[in-house]
Each structure stands twice: as structure tokens, then as C-alpha cells.
C-alpha positions in Angstrom: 66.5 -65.5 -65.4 64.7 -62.6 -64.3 66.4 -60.3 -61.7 64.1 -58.9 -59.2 65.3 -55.7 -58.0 66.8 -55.1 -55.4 64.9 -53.4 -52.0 67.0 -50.8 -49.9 64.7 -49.5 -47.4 64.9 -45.5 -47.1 65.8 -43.9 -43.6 63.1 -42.2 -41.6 63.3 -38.7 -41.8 63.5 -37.4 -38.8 60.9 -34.5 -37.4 62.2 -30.9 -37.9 63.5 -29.7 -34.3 60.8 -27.5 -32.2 60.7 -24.0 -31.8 62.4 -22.1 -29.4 60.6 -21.0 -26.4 59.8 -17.3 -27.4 61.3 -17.5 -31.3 59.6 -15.3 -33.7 59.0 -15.9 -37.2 61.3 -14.2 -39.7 59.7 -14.2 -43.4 63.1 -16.6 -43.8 62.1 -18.6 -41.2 58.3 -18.5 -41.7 57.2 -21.9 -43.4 54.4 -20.1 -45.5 56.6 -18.0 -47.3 57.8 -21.1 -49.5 54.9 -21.0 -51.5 54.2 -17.9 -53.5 51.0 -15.6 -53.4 50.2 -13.1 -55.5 50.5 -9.4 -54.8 46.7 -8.3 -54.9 45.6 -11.4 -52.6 48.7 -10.7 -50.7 47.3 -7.3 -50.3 43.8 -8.2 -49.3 45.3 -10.4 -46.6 47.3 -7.5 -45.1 44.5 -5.0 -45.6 42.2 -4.9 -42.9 38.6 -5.7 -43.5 35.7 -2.8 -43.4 32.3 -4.0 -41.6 29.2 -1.8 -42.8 26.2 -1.7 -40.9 23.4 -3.0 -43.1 20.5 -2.2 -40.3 20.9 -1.1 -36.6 17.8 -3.9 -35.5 18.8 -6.9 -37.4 18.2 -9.6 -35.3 21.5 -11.0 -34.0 21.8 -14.5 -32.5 22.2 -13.0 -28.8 20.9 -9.4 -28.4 21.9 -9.0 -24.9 19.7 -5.6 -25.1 16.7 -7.5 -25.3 17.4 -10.4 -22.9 18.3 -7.4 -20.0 14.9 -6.0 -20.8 13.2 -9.5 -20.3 15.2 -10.1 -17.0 14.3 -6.9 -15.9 10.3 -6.9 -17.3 10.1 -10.6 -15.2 12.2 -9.6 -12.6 9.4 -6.8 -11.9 6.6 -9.3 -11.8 4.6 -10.7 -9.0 3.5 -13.8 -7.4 0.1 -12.6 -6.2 -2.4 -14.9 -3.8 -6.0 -14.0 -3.8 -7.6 -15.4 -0.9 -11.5 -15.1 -1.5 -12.1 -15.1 -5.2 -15.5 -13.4 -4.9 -16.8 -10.8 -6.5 -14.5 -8.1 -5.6 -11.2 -10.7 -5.8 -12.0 -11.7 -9.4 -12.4 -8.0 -10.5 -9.1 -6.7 -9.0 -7.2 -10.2 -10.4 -8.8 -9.4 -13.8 -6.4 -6.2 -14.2 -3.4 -7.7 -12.1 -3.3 -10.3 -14.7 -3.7 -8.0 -17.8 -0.4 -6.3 -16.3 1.4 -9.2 -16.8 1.8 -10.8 -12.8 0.7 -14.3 -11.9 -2.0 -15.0 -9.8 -3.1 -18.0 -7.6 -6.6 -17.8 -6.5 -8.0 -19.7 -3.2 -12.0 -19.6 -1.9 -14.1 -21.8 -0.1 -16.2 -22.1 -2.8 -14.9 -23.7 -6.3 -14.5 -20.6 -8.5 -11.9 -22.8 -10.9 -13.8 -22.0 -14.1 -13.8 -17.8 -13.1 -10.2 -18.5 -12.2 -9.4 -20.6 -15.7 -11.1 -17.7 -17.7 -9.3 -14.5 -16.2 -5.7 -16.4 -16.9 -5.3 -17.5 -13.3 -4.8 -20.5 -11.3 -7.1 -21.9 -8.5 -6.2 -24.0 -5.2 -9.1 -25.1 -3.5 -6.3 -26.3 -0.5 -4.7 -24.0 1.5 -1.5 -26.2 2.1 -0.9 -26.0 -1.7 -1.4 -22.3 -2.1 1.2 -21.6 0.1 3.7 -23.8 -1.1 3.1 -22.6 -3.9 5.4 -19.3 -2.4 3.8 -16.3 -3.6 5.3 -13.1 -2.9 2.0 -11.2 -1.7 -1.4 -12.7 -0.1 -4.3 -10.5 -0.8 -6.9 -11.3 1.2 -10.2 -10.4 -0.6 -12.4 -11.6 2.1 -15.6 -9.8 3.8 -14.7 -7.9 6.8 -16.8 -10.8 9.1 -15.3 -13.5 7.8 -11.4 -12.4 8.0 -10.3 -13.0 10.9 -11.2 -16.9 11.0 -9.9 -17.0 7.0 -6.6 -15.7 7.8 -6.1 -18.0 11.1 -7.1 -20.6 8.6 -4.3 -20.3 6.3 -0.9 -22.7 7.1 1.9 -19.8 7.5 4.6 -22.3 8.3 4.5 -23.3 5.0 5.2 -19.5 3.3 8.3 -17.8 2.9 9.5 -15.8 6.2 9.1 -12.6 4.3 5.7 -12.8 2.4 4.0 -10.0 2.3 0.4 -9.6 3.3 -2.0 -6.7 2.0 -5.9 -6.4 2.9 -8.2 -4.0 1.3 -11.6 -4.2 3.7 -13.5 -1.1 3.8 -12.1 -0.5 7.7 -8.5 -0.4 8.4 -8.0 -0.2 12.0 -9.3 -3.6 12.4 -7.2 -5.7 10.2 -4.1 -3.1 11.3 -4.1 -4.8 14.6 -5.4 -8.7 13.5 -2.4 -9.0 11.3 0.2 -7.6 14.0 -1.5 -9.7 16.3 -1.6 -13.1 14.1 1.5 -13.1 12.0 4.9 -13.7 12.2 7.1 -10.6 12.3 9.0 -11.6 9.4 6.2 -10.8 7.6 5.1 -7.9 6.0 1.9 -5.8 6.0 0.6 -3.5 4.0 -3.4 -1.7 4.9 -5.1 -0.7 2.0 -8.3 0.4 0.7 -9.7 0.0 -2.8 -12.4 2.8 -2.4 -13.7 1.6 -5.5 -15.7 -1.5 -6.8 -16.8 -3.1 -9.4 -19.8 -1.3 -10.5 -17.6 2.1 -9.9 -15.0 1.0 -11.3 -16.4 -0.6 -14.9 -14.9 2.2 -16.9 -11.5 2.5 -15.5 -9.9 2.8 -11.8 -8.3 6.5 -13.2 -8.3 9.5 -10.3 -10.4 6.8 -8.2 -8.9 7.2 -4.8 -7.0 4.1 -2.8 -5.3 4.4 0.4 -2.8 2.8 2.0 -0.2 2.6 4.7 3.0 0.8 5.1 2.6 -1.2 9.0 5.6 -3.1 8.8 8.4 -3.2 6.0 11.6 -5.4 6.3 14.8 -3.7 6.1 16.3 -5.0 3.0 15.2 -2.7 0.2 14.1 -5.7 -1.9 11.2 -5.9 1.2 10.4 -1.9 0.3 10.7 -2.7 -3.3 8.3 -5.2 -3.5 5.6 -2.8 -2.2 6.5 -0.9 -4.7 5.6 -2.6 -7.3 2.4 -3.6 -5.8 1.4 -0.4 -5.8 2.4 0.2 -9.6 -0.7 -2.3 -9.8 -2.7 0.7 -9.3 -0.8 3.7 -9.9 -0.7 2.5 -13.8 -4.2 2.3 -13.6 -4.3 6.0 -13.0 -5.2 6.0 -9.1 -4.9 8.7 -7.1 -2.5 7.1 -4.6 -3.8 8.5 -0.7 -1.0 7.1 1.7 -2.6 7.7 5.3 -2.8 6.4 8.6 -5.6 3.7 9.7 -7.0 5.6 12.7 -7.4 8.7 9.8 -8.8 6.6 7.3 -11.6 5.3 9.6 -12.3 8.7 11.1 -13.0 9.9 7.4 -14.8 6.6 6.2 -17.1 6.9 8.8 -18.4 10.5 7.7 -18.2 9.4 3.7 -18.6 5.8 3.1 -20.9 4.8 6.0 -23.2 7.9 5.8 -23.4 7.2 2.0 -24.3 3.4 2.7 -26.6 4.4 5.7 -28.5 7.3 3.4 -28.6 4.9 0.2 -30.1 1.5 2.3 -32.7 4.3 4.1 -33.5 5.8 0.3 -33.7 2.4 -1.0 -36.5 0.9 1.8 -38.5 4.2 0.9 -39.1 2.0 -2.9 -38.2 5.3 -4.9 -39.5 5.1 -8.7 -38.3 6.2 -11.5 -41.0 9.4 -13.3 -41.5 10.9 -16.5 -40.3 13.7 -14.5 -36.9 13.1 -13.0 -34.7 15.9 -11.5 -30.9 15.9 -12.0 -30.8 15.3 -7.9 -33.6 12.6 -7.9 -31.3 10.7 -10.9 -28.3 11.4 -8.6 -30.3 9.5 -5.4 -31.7 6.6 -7.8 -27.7 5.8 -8.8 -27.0 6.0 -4.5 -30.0 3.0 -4.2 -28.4 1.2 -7.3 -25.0 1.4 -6.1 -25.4 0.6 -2.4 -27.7 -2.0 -3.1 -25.2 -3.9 -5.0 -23.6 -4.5 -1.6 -24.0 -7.5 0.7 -25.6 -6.5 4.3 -22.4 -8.0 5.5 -20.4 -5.5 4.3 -22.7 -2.6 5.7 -23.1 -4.4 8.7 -18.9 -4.6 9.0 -18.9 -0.8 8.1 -20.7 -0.1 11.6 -19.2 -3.1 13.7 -15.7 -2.8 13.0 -15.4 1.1 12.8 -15.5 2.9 16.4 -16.7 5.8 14.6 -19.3 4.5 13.2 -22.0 4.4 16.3 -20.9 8.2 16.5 -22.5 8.7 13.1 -25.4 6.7 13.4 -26.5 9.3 16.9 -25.9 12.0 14.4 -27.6 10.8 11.9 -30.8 10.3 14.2 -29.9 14.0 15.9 -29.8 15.9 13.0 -33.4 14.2 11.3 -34.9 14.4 14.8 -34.0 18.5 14.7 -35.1 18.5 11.3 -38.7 17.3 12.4 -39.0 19.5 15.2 -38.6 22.3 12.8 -40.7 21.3 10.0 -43.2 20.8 12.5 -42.8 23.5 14.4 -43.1 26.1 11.7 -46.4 23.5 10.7 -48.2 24.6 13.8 -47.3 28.0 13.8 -49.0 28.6 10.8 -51.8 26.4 11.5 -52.3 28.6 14.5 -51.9 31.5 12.6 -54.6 30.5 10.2 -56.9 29.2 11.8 -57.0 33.3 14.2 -56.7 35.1 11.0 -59.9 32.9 9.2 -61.6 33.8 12.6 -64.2 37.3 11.7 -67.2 37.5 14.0 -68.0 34.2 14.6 -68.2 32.5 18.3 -64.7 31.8 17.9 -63.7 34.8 17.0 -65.5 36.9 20.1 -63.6 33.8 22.1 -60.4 34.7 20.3 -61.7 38.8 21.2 -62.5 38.6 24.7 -59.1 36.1 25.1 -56.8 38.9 23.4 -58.5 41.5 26.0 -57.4 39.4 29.2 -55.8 41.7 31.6 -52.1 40.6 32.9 -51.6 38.5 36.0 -52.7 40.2 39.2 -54.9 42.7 37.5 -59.0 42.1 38.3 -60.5 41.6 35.3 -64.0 43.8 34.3 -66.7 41.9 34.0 -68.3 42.5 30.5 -72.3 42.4 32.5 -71.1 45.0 35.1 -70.1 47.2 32.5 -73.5 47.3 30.7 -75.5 48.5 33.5 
């Protein structure tokens, strides 16, 4: 018979008991130490490894250098509205976009394709501009039509501390239409641009803009963000004229509106070009040129909306009214002169004889038959 062996079923072995709280390993005690290394591995385990620097700029998986400089570079950027993307709004967007800040163009009339081809977006509705929360509105508008643009624009829906810059040829004016319209959360910044874009073609560098500062929250992120709008131009190489509104106007009305007012008087006389231009008469052709690139509107605002203006306009008629009198007045004199000198013998000169031998008043005169006989 076959015998089957027999089963005896082995005991568990039970679990080695736990560490002690605290218990360091001993080389005895350590459970690595029952199986044997060798010496040299032993001694590349012990030995400390060197790390050698290959190449200072190899890319790492997170270069913390790089992403602070991106937080910072975006962080510097603005949110920029341009309310009437005319002319003059479309060539200051051109180079706020080239710097790298977003803008979000609004105008009555659809200028989506401009806005498409300078990198920027366009909201035909005012409601979704301003949700859209930019930082700054810069109103680009004639000087006529800003006051019923900006009370057109839904301020409930913009942040409490947007800031709001202007940069019409007169600053007085929208000085006191934005501290009388808005909300005195907001900021305001007055600037003028003194610049456009037929002087400005090749470059905004030592091309003056003004500015001043009306009304700046106090937390310095409020002053910051001026800042940096003005970086817009001060990287552009302008030279930066910070000044009052009242001053500005004083002095634009004795520079820009006398240049505008001699340019549209130059440019109704129809001056020509000759084979034989001066360096002055090319100097008064490029005043025509330039001033007649600008709308009547805007010369027209130049003399409404500056006090100073009407001042400069009585001058202006003064000082060419003197000048006449003096051109004419040295015409006659030697007319007269002339005309007595040319005068030898003739009737009118024995006229012009017998007048020069008048006595003075209350003397009797001789009479020329009595003194024949």
C-alpha cells in the first residue's frame, strides 16, 4: 500500500517586535548590515557626491528667475480704453500697443478693422467697454464733442478707482468737466500730447507733453499707476513738462493758437510753391501743410474753450493794424516827398514856391502885385 505522507502544518512566525520609540540603529542592530557590500561601493555610498555646473543658463524645469521677471513685466502692464478711435486715438494706441499694454478701443463710428490691425480690441457698446474694467480711459475725443461723450459713458459699471486721462489741446476745460462729472473715487490725470501725427511720424523724442496730476488716491498703487502711464511716453523719449492747467493755457494761447491762427490766414492767401523758394518761405509752406491737416473743430475749440484765446485774437488784429498804419504812413511821406522834390518851375512848383513863402499866423501877408509897382 502506498503511504501518503504525513501533513504537520508549520507555526506562523510571528512579526519581529517594533522599534522603540526613539531607538537608534546600531551596525548590530541595523538590518542592512546582514548582507555584505563591498569596500569601494561601500565607500561611494559614504562619500558625498560632487555636483559640477555644466552651464549657468541651462534651462531648469522652474527658473523662478524668469517667472519673477514675467510677473513683474505683466504686473507693469496696462488696461488702456480709448474712447474715440479717430485719427489721433489710433496713432497714440499704435505705440501703447508696441509697448506691450492692452488696449480696448470704443467710437461712434465702427473702426473694428483699424482696431483688428494695430493689435487692439474694439467695443462699439459702451456698457461692454467698461465691464470690460480697464485701468485707464483715454478719452481721444475733439474738444466739442467731450463733454456729451464722457456723460455718455456708464460709470457705474467701472471700477471705483479707474483712472481717467484726456489730452485735448486746452486743459482748463476738461480740468473742471471731469471734477464736475465723476465720481471722486476716480482719478484724473490733464495731459497734453503737443504732438500729432504728422509731427510726430519720425519719433515722439524731445517732443514736449504736459501734464498734471488733479486728483490721485492715496494708496500708492493709485500714484503708481500714473506712473507707468507716463512711462508710455517717457520711453518714447518725451520731454516730460508737468505744469498746471491755468499755465498751460496761458502759454497755448501765445504758441499753439497764434501758430494755427497765422497758418489758416497763410493758407487762405493760396501760397505756391516757386523755382525760387527762400528757407523762410519753405518754413511758412510746412505751417499751411501742418495746420491744415487739422479739423476746424479743433481750431475752432482752441479759441472757444481757452479764455485766453479772445485776448490773442485783439492782439493779433492790434499789432497788423499798427503795422499798416506804418507801412502806410512812411508810403505817403515819401509820396509827398516826391512828388515836391519832382516839382522845378512848373505851375506846381511856383504853387509849392509862393505856399513855402506864407507868412506865420497873424502876420499880413505882401501882396506879390503891390510889390511890383
Amino acid at each position: 500500500m502506498l503511504k501518503l505522507p504525513s501533513f504537520h502544518p508549520q507555526k506562523p512566525q510571528s512579526a519581529p517586535p517594533p522599534p522603540k520609540p526613539h531607538q537608534t540603529l546600531t551596525p548590530k542592530s541595523n538590518p542592512l548590515n546582514q548582507f555584505p557590500i563591498p569596500s569601494t561601493a561601500s565607500s561611494r555610498l559614504r562619500r558625498p557626491l560632487r555636483l559640477r555646473i555644466r552651464a549657468i543658463d541651462a534651462a531648469q524645469p522652474f527658473d523662478y528667475e524668469a517667472l519673477m521677471s514675467l510677473r513683474h513685466e505683466t504686473s507693469s502692464k496696462l488696461k488702456i480704453a480709448v474712447v474715440g478711435f479717430g485719427n489721433f486715438g489710433q496713432f497714440l494706441a499704435r505705440t501703447i500697443v508696441r509697448q506691450g499694454h492692452t488696449v480696448l478701443a470704443h467710437s461712434r463710428s465702427d473702426h473694428s478693422a483699424a482696431a483688428a490691425s494695430l493689435g487692439a480690441s474694439f467695443y462699439a457698446d459702451p456698457n461692454d467697454l467698461c465691464e470690460a474694467h480697464p485701468d485707464v480711459i483715454l478719452l481721444c475725443t475733439s474738444i466739442l464733442s467731450t463733454k456729451s461723450v464722457l456723460r455718455s459713458l456708464p460709470l457705474q459699471r467701472l471700477r471705483r478707482n479707474t483712472l481717467f486721462v484726456d489730452v485735448l489741446s486746452v486743459k482748463e476745460f476738461p480740468k473742471d468737466l471731469f471734477l464736475n462729472t465723476l465720481p471722486r473715487e476716480f482719478d484724473i490725470l490733464c495731459t497734453h500730447p503737443m504732438f500729432g501725427p504728422e509731427s510726430g511720424k519720425n519719433g515722439w523724442a524731445d517732443l514736449p507733453f504736459v501734464y498734471e496730476k488733479v486728483r490721485v488716491g492715496g494708496h500708492p498703487s493709485r500714484a503708481e499707476r500714473i506712473e507707468r502711464f507716463l512711462e508710455i511716453f517717457r520711453k518714447e523719449g518725451c520731454r516730460m513738462v508737468e505744469m498746471s492747467c491755468a499755465e498751460h493755457d496761458k502759454h497755448a494761447a501765445e504758441t499753439q493758437f497764434i501758430t494755427h491762427t497765422v497758418g489758416r490766414i497763410l493758407g487762405r492767401l493760396g501760397l505756391q510753391s516757386t523755382p525760387i523758394n527762400t528757407r523762410g518761405y519753405e518754413t511758412l509752406l510746412d505751417l499751411v501743410e501742418n495746420t491744415a491737416g487739422d479739423s476746424f473743430d479743433l481750431y475752432y475749440g482752441l479759441f472757444m474753450y481757452n479764455k485766453n484765446s479772445t485776448d490773442q485774437v485783439d492782439r493779433l488784429d492790434e499789432a497788423f493794424g499798427s503795422l499798416r498804419r506804418e507801412l502806410f504812413g512812411k508810403l505817403h511821406v515819401k509820396a509827398r516827398e516826391h512828388i515836391f522834390e519832382s516839382a522845378d518851375g512848373g505851375e506846381e512848383g511856383s504853387e509849392v514856391a509862393h505856399l513855402r513863402a506864407l507868412p506865420e499866423n497873424g502876420v499880413a501877408a505882401e501882396d506879390p502885385l503891390m510889390k511890383s509897382l
